[in-house]
C-alpha positions as CSV (number, residue, x, y, z in Angstrom):
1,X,77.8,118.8,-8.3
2,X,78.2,121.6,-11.0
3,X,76.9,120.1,-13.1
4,X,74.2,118.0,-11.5
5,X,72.4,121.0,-9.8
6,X,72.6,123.3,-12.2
7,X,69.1,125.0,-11.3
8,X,70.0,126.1,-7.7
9,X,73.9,125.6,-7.8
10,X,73.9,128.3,-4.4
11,X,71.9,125.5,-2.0
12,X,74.8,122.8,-3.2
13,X,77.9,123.3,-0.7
14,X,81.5,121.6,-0.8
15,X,80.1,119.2,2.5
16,X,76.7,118.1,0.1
17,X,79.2,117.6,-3.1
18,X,81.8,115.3,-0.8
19,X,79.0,113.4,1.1
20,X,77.8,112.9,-2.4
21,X,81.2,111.8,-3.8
22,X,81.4,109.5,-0.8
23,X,77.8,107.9,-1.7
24,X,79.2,107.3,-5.4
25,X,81.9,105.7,-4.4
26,X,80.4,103.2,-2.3
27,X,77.7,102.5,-4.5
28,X,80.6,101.8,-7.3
29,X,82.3,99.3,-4.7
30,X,79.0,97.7,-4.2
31,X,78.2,97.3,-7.9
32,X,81.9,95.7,-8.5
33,X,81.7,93.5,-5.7
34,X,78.2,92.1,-7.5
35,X,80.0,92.2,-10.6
36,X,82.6,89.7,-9.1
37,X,80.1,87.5,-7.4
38,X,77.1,88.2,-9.6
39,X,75.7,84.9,-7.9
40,X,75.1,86.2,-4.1
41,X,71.4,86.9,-4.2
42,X,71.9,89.6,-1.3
43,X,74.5,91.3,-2.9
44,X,72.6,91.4,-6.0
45,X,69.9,92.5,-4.3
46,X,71.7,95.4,-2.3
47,X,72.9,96.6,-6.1
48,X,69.7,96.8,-7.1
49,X,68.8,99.0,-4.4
50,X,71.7,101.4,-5.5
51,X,69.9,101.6,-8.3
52,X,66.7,102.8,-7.2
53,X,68.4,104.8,-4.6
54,X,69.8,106.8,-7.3
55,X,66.8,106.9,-9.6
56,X,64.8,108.1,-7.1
57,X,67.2,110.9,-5.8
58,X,67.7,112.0,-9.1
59,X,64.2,112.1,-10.3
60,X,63.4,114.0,-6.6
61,X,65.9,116.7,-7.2
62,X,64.7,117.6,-10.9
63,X,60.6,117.1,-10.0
64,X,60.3,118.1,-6.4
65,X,63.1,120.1,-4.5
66,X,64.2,122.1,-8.4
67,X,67.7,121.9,-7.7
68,X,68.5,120.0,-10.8
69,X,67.6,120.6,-14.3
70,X,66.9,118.1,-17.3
71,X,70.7,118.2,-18.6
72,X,72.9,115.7,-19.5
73,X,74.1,115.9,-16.6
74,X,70.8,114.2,-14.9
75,X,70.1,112.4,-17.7
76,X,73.0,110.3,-18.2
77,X,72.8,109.0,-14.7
78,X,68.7,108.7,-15.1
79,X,69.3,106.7,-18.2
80,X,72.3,104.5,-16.1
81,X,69.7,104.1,-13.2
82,X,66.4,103.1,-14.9
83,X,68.6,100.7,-17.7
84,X,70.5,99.0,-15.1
85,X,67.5,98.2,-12.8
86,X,65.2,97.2,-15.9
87,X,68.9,94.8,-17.1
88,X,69.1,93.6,-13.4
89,X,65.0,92.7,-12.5
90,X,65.6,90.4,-15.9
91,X,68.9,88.6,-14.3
92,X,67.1,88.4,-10.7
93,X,64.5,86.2,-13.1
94,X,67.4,83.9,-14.3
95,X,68.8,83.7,-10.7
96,X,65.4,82.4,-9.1
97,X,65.3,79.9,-12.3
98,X,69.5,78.6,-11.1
99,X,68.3,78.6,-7.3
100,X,65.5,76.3,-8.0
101,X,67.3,73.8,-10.0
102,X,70.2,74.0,-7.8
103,X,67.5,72.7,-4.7
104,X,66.4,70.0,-6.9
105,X,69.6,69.0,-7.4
106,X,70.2,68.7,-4.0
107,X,67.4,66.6,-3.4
């Protein structure tokens, strides 16, 4: 959290910075479990949402509540965000494309 909210580090407390450690790690767990079974189209699904979960608390704290500051610190996990969703909206394409010819397959 130090070095995320660097432009109002006195409204970040230890509860905000653990609830926030907790939300990382389940959003790691979540992406792993997709990397495992990148085939489950509502897991992959769910991971993208981390994604724009992220994004858009990220981009909220530097453009409308000011508690963060353009550092590398936002940055890095701005740049993570918005590559990973634009990577993963590209593989959602190639999983519609497997579903289909898995149905005609099937039929």
């Amino acid at each position: 959290s130090e070095k995320l909210y660097t432009a109002s580090p006195g409204l970040v407390n230890g509860l905000q910075a653990r609830t926030f450690g907790v939300w990382t790690l389940l959003s790691s767990v979540i992406r792993c479990l997709c990397a495992i079974d990148i085939r489950n189209r509502t897991l992959y699904h769910i991971t993208l949402f981390t994604f724009f979960l992220a994004l858009a608390h990220f981009l909220s704290e530097v453009f409308i509540y000011h508690t963060a500051a353009l550092t590398i610190g936002v940055m890095a996990p701005l740049m993570v965000a918005s590559f990973s969703i634009l990577g993963m909206l590209i593989g959602l394409q190639y999983l519609e494309v497997e579903a289909l010819s898995q149905n005609k397959k099937k039929n």
